[in-house]
Each structure stands twice: as structure tokens, then as C-alpha cells.
C-alpha positions as CSV (number, residue, x, y, z in Angstrom):
1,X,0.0,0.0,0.0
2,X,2.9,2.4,0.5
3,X,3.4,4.9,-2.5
4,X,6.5,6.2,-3.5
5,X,7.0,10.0,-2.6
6,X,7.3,12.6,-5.0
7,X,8.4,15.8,-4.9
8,X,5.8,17.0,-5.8
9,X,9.2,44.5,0.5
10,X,5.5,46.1,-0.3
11,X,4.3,44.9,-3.3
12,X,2.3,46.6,-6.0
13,X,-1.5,46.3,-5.1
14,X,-4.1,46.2,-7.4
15,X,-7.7,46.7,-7.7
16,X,-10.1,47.7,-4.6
17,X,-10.3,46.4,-1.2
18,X,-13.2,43.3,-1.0
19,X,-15.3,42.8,1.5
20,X,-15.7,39.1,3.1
21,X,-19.1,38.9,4.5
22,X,-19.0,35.7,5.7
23,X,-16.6,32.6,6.9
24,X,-14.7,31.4,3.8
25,X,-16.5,28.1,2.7
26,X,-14.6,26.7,-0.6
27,X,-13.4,28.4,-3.8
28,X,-17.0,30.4,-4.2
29,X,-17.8,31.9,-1.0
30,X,-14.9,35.2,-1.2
31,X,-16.7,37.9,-2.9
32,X,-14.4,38.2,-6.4
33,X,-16.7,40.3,-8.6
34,X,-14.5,43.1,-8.2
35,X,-11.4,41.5,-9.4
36,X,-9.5,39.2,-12.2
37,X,-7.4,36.9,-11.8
38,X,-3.8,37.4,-14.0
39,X,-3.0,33.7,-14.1
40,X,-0.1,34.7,-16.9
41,X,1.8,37.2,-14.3
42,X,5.6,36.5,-13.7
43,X,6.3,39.8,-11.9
44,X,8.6,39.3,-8.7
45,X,8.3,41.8,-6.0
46,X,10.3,41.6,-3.1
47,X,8.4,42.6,-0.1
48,X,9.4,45.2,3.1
49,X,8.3,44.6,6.5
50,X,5.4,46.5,8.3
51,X,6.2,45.6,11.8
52,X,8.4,43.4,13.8
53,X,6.3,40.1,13.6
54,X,6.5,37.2,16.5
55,X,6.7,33.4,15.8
56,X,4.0,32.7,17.9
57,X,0.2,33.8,16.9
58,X,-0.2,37.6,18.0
59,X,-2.6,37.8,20.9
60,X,-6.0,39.0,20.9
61,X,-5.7,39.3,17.3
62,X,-6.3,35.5,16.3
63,X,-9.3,33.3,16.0
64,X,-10.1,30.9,19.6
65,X,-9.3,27.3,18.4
66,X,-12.5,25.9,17.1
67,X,-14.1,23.8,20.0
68,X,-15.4,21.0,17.5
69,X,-13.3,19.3,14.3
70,X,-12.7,22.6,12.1
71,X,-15.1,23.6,9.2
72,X,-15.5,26.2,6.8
73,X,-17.1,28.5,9.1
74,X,-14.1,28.3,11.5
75,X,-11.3,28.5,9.2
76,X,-9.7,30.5,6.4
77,X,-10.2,34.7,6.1
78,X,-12.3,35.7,9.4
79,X,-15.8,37.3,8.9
80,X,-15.7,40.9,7.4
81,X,-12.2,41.4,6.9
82,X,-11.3,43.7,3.6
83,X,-8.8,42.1,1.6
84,X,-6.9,43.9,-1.1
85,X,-5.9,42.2,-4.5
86,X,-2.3,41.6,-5.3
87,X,-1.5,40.5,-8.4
88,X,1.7,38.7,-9.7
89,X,4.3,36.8,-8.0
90,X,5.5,37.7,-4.8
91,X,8.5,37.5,-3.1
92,X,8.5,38.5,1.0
93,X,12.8,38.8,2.1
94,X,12.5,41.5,4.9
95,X,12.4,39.4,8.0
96,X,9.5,40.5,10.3
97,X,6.8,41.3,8.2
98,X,3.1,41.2,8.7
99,X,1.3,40.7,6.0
100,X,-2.3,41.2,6.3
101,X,-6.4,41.0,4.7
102,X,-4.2,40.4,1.1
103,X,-6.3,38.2,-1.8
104,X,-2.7,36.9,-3.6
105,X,-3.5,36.2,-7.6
106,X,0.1,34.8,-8.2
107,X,2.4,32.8,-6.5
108,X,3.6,33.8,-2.7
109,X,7.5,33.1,-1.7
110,X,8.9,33.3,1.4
111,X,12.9,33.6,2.3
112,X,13.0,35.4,5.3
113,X,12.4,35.3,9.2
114,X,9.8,35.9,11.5
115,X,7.0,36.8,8.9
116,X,3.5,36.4,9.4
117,X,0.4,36.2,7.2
118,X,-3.1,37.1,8.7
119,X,-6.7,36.8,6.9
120,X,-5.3,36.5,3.3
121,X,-6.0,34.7,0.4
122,X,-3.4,32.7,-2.0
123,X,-5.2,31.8,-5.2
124,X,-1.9,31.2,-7.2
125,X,-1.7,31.2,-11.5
126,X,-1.6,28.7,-14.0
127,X,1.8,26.9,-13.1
128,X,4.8,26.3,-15.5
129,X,5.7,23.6,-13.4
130,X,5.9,22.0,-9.8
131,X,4.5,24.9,-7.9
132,X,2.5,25.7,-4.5
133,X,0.2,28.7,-3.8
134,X,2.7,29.3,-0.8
135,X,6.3,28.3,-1.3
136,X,7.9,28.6,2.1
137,X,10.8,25.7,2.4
138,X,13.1,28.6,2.8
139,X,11.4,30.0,5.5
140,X,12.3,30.2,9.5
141,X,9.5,31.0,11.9
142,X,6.6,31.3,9.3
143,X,3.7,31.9,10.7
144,X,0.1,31.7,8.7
145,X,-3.3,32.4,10.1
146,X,-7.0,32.5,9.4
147,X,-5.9,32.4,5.4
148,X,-7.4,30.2,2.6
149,X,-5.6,28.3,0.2
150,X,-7.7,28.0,-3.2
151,X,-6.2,27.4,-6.5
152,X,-7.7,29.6,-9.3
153,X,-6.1,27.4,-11.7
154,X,-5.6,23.7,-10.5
155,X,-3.2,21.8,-11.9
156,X,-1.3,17.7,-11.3
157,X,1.7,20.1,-10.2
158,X,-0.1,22.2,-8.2
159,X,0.1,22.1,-4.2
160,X,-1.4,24.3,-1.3
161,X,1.5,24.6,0.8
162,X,5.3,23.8,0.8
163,X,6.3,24.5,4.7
164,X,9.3,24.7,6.6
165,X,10.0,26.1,10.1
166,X,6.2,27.0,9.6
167,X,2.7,26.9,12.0
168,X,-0.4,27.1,10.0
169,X,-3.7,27.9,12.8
170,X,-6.8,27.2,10.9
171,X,-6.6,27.4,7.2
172,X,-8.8,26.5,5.0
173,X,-6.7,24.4,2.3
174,X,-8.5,22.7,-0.7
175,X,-8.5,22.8,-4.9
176,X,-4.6,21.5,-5.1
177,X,-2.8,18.2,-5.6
178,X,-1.8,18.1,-1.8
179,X,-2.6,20.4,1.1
180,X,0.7,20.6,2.6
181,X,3.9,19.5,1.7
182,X,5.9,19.9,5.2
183,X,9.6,20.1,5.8
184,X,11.2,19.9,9.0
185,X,9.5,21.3,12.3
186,X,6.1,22.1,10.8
187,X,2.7,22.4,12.8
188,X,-0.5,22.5,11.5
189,X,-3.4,23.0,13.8
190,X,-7.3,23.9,13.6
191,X,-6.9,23.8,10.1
192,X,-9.3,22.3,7.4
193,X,-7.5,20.3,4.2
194,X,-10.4,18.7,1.9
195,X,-11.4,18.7,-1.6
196,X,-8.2,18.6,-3.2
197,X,-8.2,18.3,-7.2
198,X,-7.0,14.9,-9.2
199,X,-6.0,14.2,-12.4
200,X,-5.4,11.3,-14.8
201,X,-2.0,12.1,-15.6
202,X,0.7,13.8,-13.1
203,X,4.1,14.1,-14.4
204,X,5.7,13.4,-11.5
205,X,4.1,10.5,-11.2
206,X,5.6,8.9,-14.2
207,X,2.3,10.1,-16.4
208,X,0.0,7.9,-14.0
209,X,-3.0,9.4,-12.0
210,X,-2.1,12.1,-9.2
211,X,-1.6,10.7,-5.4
212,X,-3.4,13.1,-3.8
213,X,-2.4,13.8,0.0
214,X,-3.9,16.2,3.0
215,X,-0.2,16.5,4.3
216,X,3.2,14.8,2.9
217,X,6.1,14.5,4.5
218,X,9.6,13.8,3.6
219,X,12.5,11.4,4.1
220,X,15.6,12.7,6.5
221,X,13.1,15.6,8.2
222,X,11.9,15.7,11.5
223,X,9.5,17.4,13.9
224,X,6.2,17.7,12.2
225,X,3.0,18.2,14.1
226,X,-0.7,17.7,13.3
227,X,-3.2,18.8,15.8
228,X,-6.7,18.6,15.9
229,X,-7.3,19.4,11.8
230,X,-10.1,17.8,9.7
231,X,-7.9,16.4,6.9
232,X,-11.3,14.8,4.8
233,X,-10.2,13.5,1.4
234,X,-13.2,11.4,1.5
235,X,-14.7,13.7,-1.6
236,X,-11.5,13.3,-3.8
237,X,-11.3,11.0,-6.7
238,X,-9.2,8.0,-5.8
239,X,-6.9,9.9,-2.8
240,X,-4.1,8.3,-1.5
241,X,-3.7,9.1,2.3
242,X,-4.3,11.9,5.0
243,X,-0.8,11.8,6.1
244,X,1.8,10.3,3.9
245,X,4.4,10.4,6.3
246,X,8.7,9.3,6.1
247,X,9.1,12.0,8.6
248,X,10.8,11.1,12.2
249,X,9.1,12.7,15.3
250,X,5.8,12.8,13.8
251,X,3.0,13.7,16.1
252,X,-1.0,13.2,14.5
253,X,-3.1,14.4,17.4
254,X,-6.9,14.8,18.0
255,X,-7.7,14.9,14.1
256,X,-10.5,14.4,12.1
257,X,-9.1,12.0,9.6
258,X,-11.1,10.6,6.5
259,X,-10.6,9.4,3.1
260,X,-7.5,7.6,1.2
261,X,-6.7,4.3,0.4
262,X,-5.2,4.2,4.2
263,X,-6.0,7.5,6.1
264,X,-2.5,7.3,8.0
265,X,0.3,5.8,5.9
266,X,3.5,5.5,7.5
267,X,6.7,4.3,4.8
268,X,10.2,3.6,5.5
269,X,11.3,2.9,2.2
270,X,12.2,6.6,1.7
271,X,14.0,6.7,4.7
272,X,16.3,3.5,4.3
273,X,16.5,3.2,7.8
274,X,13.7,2.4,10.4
275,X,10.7,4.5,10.8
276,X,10.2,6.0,14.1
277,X,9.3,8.5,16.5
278,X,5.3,8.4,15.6
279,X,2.5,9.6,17.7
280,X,-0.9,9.0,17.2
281,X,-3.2,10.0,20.0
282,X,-6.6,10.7,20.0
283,X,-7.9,11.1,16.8
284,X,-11.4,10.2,15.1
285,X,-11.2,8.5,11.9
286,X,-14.4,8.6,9.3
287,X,-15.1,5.2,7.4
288,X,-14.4,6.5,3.8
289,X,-11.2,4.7,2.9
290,X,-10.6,2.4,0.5
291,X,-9.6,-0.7,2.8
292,X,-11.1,0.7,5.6
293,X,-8.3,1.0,7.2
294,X,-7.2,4.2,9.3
295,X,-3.1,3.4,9.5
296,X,-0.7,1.5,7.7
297,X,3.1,0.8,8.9
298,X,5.3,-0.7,6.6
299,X,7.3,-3.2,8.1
300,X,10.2,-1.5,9.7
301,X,8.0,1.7,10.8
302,X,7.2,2.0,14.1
303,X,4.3,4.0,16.3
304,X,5.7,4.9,19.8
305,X,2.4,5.6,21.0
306,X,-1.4,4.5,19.8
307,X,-3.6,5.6,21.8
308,X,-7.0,6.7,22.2
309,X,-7.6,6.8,18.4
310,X,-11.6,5.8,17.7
311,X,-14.1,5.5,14.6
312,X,-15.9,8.5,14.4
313,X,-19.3,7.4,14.2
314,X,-19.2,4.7,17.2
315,X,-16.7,5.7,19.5
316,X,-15.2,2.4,19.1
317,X,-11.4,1.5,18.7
318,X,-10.2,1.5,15.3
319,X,-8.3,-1.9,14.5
320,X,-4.5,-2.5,14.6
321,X,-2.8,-0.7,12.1
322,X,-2.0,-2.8,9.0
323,X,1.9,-3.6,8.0
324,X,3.4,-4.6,5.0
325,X,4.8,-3.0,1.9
């Protein structure tokens, strides 16, 4: 069952501010009428900061953490916020910016320290090749909050997130290959990955059908956390996992997991060592994968701790994780 992994200053501002009248609930509900997307922008625009920005959420300024699994209406842009249209690619290399209420028509980079983004939008172009909506692997203390992730032009190379030395607190992530692509020390929380977009042919999966993932991690990284999310690929043609994981110290607690051919897949092979360092605690798994079957180890991956993890409809245990390769 285990698939291979693949690698899958201020800028010029245009148009008026939009309003968002509601929670942000898919790639319809933010008010666009006002604006067009420039899918064929290349522009680069490095990025200055606005004010020293923190590694941890601001307080008083965030979202509480959603009391039940995370939805629509307690992710992505917060109610009423204005958001401004920027189009073209963007660049952000001042450390300590806070970037905030942006709608992002072109591709976001990060390369600097201790930025944050707050109630934005990243809707991306049509990419020339392996791209995400927000490319932050050369990142350090990233910080993203109450943001949506929505490809205006979805494509088998197109992902939601690349993250490193990043928290994401509730996103709404959904219309790309995979939701999140994480790096080394990585924490996603309250955050809501569903829906993502699959195709017949991916190029980097040797032409064959895209493996669409919630989260994928990486061989030789470490230190990635997943806590209390609803990762749902139950509505995705032919997923492959919630959490396609080669990552040591790997932490998957109190999630709503569904969908996938096994929700949690855990692989080795990547690695070419032993697996291990995995944590799965507490976490409520929906009944919409293909083997029914909520985690698979392959054979020289280990969990450190299993505990508390449940079906979602009856409360009961889920079964022993599956192992082979």
C-alpha cells in the first residue's frame, strides 16, 4: 500500500479592497466580482516589513481554536475582513513582516524570518511547473493564520502549501494536488485540508494518476506536528492518504481523519532506515477509505504511542494498524 513520494518588501497592489461577509466556505464563497485573476503574471516583487512580527500567533488578534473538528465556518479569512488584491508573483525577504487582509493572484514566496500572514487569500496562476500557492521551504518561523488556500487554476503540479519552520492555525486548504507539503518542524493545527483536485495524468508520477495527499512529508526531516485538523479526502477522486508520512518525530493528534486508500500511511522505504518517533493519539477516523483501514506501517516503521484513536461514528477502537509494503 505504500506509494512512493514525489516531490511534488510592499508589493504593487491592485484593484479595490473586497469585503468578506462571511466565513470562507470553498473556492466560491470570497466575494471576487471586483477583481480578475492574472493567471499569466511573472512579476517578482520583493516585499518590506510593516512591523516586527512574532513566531508565535499575535494575541487577541487570532481566532479561539474551534471547539469541535474545524469547518469552513471556523477556518480561512475571518468574517468581514477587507482584503486587497495583489496581483503577480511575490516574493517576502524582509524578516518580520506582517502581512495582512491580502487576496494573492500569483504565487507567494517566502525567504526570510519571523513573517506572518493574517486573513489572506493565495489563489496562485496557471503553473509552468511544480508549484504551491505558498512556497515557504526557505522559511524560518513562518507563521500563517485565518488564510485560505484556493487554486484559481488547478493543476497535477499544483500544491497548497510547501512548509518549513512553519505553523499554519486554521486554514482553510483545498482545490490542489496536496494540502501541505511539510519540511522539517512544521505544525499544522485547527486547520481544514479537503477537496483537493486529481488528475489522470501527473508528471511526476511517471504520467500515472495524481496521489493526492492532506499532508506529505519527507525522508531525512523531523519534527512535524498535526493537531486537531479535519484532513477529509473522502470527496477526492481516488486519494491516497491523509498523512503520507517518512518523517521522524511525527505527532498526528486529536484529528478528524477521512478518506485515502489508508488514512494514515506510515513508509520507510524513503527513509532507508527504520521509521520512528510516531505519535498517534486521540484522533477520530471517518469510514471512507478504501480498505477501511485508518493506518498502515510498513514493516520497519514504528508507532511509539497508539492511543485513544476511535471511529468517528461509534466511539469504538479503530483496529490494529496494518503492515506490509
Amino acid at each position: 500500500m505504500a506509494l512512493a513520494l514525489t516531490a511534488c518588501g510592499t508589493g504593487a497592489v491592485a484593484g479595490e479592497p473586497i469585503s468578506v461577509p462571511g466565513a470562507v466556505a470553498g473556492p466560491s464563497s470570497v466575494d471576487t466580482s471586483a477583481t480578475t485573476t492574472t493567471a499569466t503574471s511573472t512579476t517578482t516583487t520583493s516585499v518590506a516589513a510593516s512591523k516586527p512580527a512574532s513566531p508565535k500567533p499575535a494575541t487577541g488578534t487570532a481566532r479561539p481554536s474551534p471547539t469541535g473538528f474545524p469547518t469552513a465556518a471556523t477556518t480561512g479569512v475571518r468574517p468581514g475582513t477587507a482584503l486587497t488584491v495583489v496581483n503577480g508573483d511575490q516574493t517576502f525577504s524582509t524578516p518580520g513582516a506582517v502581512v495582512e487582509g491580502k487576496d494573492f493572484h500569483g504565487f507567494v514566496k517566502v525567504t526570510a524570518a519571523n513573517i506572518t500572514f493574517r486573513n489572506c487569500v493565495f489563489r496562485g496562476r496557471a503553473p509552468g511547473g511544480n508549484a504551491a500557492l505558498l512556497d515557504a521551504e526557505h522559511a524560518t518561523n513562518l507563521v500563517v493564520e485565518d488564510s485560505e488556500f484556493a487554486a484559481a487554476n488547478p493543476a497535477a503540479t499544483l500544491d497548497g502549501i510547501w512548509a518549513a519552520s512553519t505553523s499554519i492555525y486554521r486554514a482553510n486548504v483545498h482545490g490542489t494536488v496536496d494540502g501541505v507539503k511539510a519540511d522539517s518542524n512544521v505544525l499544522v493545527q485547527d486547520s481544514y485540508i479537503h477537496d483537493m483536485s486529481w488528475f489522470a495524468s501527473d508528471p511526476n508520477q511517471g504520467g500515472g494518476e495524481t496521489h493526492n495527499d492532506g499532508v506529505q512529508t519527507f525522508a531525512g526531516e523531523s519534527h512535524v506536528t498535526l493537531r486537531h485538523n479535519t484532513i477529509d479526502m473522502s470527496t477526492t477522486k481516488r486519494p491516497n492518504a491523509a498523512l503520507q508520512n517518512s518523517t521522524s518525530d511525527t505527532h498526528v493528534e486529536n484529528n478528524y481523519l477521512d478518506g485515502g486508500a489508508c488514512m494514515l500511511n506510515f513508509d520507510h522505504k524513503s527513509v532507508g532506515r527504520p521509521l520512528t518517533g510516531l505519535f498517534v493519539v486521540n484522533n477520530r477516523f471517518g469510514r471512507h477509505s478504501s480498505y477501511q483501514c485508518p493506518i498502515i506501517l510498513s514493516t520497519q516503521s514504528t508507532i511509539s504511542q497508539n492511543l485513544g484513536n476511535a471511529w468517528a461514528d461509534t466511539g469504538q477502537p479503530i483496529p490494529p494498524p496494518q503492515v506490509h509494503d
